[in-house]
C-alpha positions as CSV (number, residue, x, y, z in Angstrom):
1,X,-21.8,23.3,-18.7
2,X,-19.2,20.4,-18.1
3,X,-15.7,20.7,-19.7
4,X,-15.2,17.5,-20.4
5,X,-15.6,15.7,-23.7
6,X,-17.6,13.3,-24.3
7,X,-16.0,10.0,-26.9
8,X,-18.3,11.6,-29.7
9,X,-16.3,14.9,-29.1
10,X,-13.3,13.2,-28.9
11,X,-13.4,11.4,-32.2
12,X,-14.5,14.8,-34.0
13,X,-11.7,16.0,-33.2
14,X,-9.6,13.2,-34.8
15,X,-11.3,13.5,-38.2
16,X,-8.5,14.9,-40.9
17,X,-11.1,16.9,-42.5
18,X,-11.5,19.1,-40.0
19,X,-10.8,23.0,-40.3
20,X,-7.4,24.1,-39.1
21,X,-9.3,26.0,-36.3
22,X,-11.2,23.0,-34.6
23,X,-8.3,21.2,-34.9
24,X,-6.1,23.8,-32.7
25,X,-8.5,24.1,-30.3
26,X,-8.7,19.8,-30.3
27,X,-4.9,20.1,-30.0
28,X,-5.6,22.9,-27.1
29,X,-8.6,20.9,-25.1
30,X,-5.8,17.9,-25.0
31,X,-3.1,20.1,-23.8
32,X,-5.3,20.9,-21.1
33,X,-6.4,17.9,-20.1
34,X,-2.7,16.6,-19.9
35,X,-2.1,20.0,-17.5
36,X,-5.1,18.6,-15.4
37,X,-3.4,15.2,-14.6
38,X,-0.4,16.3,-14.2
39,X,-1.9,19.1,-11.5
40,X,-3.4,15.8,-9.8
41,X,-0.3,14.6,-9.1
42,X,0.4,17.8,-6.7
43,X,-3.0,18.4,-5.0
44,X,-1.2,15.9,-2.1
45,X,1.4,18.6,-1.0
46,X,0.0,20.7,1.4
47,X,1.4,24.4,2.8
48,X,2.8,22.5,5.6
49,X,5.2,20.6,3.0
50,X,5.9,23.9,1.0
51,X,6.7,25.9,4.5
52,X,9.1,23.1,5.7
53,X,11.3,23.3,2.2
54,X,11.2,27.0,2.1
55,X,12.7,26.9,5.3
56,X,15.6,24.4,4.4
57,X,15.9,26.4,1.2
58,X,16.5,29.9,3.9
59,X,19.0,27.9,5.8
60,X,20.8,26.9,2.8
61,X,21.0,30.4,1.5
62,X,22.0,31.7,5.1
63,X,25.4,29.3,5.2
64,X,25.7,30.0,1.5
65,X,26.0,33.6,2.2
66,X,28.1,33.4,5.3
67,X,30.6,31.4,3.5
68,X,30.9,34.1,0.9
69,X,31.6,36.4,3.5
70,X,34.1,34.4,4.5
71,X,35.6,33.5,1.8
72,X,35.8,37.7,1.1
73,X,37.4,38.0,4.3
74,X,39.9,35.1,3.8
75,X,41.0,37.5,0.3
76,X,41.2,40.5,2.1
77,X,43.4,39.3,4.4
78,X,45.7,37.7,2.0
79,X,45.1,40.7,-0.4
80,X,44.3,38.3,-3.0
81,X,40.9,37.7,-4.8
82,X,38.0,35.8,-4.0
83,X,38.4,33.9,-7.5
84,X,41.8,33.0,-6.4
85,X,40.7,31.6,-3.0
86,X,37.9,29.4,-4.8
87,X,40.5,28.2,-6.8
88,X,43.1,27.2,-4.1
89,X,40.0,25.9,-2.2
90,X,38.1,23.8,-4.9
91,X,40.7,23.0,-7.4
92,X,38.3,20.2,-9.0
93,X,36.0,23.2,-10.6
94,X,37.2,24.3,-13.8
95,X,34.8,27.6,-14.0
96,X,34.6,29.4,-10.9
97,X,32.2,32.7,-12.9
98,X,33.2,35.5,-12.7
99,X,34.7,36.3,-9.3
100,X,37.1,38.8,-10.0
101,X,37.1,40.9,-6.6
């Protein structure tokens, strides 16, 4: 059994005197059909691809949190709070959370 439509199903599913129920599940067989192409547009990026950006994203979040720690350390030593020294250190950010140790 094939899943695809054939024109004659297609324009069935156009007609406005259609019941509300073939006409949701018209509106759901295009839905799916849009998820399909869009799917086709990924089927080119392998693990290899996936592996390689995982790994940049572990890198990232390695410095990330050894800045942090830094950034602790640079409050404790100045017995000050970490908000304060992300202020003093990027003064162009208006919101820096909420960083209050």
């Amino acid at each position: 059994m094939s899943s695809a439509s054939t024109p004659q199903e297609k324009s069935q599913c156009k007609s406005e005197n259609d019941s509300p129920e073939l006409r949701d599940l018209c509106s759901v067989g295009e839905k799916l059909e849009n998820v399909g192409k869009e799917l086709t547009e990924y089927k080119d990026i392998t693990s290899k691809d996936v592996d390689y950006y995982l790994d940049l994203l572990h890198q990232y979040n390695e410095v990330k949190d050894t800045a942090q720690e830094l950034i602790g350390h640079m409050a404790r030593l100045r017995d000050t709070s970490t908000k304060q020294i992300y202020t003093e250190m990027f003064p162009e950010v208006d919101d820096v959370g909420d960083l209050d140790t």
